[in-house]
C-alpha distance (Angstrom), angle and dihedral (degrees) to the residues before:
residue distance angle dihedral
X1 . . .
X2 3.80 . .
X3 3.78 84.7 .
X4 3.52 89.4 62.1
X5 3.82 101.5 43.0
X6 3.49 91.7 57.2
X7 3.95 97.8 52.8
X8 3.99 97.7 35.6
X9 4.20 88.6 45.4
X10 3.44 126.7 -2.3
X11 3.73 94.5 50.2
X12 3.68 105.0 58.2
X13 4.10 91.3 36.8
X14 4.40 75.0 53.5
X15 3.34 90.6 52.4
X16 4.06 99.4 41.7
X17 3.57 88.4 49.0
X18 4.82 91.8 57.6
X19 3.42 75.3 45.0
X20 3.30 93.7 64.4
X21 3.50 101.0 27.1
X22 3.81 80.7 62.8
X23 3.89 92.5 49.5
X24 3.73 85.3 61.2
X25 3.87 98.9 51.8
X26 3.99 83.4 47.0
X27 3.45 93.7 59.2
X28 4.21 98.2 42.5
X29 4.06 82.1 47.1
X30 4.02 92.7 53.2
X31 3.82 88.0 46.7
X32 2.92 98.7 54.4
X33 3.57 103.2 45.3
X34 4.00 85.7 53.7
X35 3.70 86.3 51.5
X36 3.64 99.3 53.8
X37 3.90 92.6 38.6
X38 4.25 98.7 40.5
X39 3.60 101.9 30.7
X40 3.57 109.5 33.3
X41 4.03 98.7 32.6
X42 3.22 97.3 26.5
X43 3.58 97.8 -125.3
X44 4.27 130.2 175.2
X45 4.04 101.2 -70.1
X46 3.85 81.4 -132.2
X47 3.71 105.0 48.6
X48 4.34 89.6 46.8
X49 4.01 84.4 45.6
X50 3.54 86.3 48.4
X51 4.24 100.1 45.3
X52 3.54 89.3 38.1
X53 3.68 87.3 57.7
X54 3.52 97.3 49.9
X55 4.42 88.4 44.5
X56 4.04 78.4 54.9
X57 3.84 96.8 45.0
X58 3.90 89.6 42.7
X59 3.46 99.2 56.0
X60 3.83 93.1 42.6
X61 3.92 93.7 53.3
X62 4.05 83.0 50.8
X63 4.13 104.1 41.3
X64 4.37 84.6 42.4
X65 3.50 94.0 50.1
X66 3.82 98.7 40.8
X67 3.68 108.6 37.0
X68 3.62 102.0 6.0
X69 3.75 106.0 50.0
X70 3.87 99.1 7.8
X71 3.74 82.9 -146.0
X72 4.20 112.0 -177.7
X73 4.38 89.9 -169.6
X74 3.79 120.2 142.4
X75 4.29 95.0 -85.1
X76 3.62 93.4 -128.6
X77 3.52 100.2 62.1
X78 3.74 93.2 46.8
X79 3.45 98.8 57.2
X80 3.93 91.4 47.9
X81 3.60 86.8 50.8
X82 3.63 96.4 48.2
X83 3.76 100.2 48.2
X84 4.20 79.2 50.9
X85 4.27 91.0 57.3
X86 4.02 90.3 40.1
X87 3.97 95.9 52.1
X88 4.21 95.5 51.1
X89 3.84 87.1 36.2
X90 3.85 94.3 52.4
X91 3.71 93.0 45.4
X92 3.89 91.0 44.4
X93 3.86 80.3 56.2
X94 3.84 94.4 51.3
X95 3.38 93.7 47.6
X96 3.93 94.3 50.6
X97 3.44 95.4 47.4
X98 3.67 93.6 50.5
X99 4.00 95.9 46.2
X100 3.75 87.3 46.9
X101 3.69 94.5 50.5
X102 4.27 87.8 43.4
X103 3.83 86.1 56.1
X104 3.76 104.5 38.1
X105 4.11 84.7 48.2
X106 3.53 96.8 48.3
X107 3.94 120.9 6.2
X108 3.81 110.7 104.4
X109 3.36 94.7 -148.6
X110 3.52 93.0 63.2
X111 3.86 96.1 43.7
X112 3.89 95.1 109.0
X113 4.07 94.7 48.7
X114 3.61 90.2 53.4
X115 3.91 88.6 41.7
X116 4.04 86.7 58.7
X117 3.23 100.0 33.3
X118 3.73 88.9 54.2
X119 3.94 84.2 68.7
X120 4.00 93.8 71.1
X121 4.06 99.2 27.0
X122 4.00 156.2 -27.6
X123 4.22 105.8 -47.6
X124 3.68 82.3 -138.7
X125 4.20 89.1 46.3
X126 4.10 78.1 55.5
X127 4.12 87.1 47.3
X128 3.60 85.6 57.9
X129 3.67 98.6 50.5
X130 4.13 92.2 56.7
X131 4.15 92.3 42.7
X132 4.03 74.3 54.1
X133 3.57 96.5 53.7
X134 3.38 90.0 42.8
X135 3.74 99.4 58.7
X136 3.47 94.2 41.3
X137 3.70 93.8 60.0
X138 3.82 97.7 46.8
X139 3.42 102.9 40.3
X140 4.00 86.8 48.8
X141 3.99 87.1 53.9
X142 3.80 92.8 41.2
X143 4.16 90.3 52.5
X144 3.50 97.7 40.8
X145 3.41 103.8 42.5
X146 4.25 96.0 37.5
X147 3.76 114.5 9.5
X148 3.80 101.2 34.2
X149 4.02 94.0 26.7
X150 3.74 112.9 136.0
């Protein structure tokens, strides 16, 4: 029985949550990259975002596929496959946050969410959290269940 609750539940909320964990490193590595690159050489804003971004997406593809995943696949055809997931998953995100932040800006059926949740942050701060979530479950299902797949 215990056997079983740990493979049906606790192992894929384990492995969601070094997902994650590797989600945040990402995002201190891209940072940081755009720190070094836009602040203190006073690089293009879009070229730092840009090599940050790719820092970030580098050292997710690495951490997911050695610790997170474990994955043994031929290299080459992960990679390909993983730049596939990210671009669809980004774009999902873009599109999410901007339809969230078109209907939390002007749908009046909405006006008194974005009235209270105007108390704690931006309503388009908020937008950014769900086109978050959003990308963070879909490109998780995407990895795991195509690029990373066993």
């Amino acid at each position: 029985m215990r056997m079983l609750f740990f493979v049906t539940i606790l192992y894929p909320v384990l492995h969601f949550i070094k997902y994650n964990a590797i989600g945040i490193i990402n995002t201190l590595i891209t940072l940081a990259v755009v720190w070094v690159l836009h602040q203190w050489l006073d690089w293009n804003k879009e070229i730092s975002n840009f090599l940050g971004f790719v820092a970030g997406g580098i050292n997710s593809y690495l951490m997911n596929r050695i610790w997170n995943f474990k994955s043994e696949n031929r290299k080459r055809t992960e990679i390909v496959r993983f730049i596939i997931v990210f671009l669809p998953s980004y774009a999902l995100n873009l599109v999410t946050l901007e339809g969230c932040t078109y209907l939390l800006e002007n749908a009046s059926w909405l006006e008194s969410f974005s009235a209270w949740i105007s108390q704690f942050m931006k309503p388009t701060y908020f937008a950014n959290i769900v086109a978050n979530g959003v990308y963070v479950v879909v490109s998780f299902l995407l990895y795991k269940k195509w690029v990373f797949r066993k």
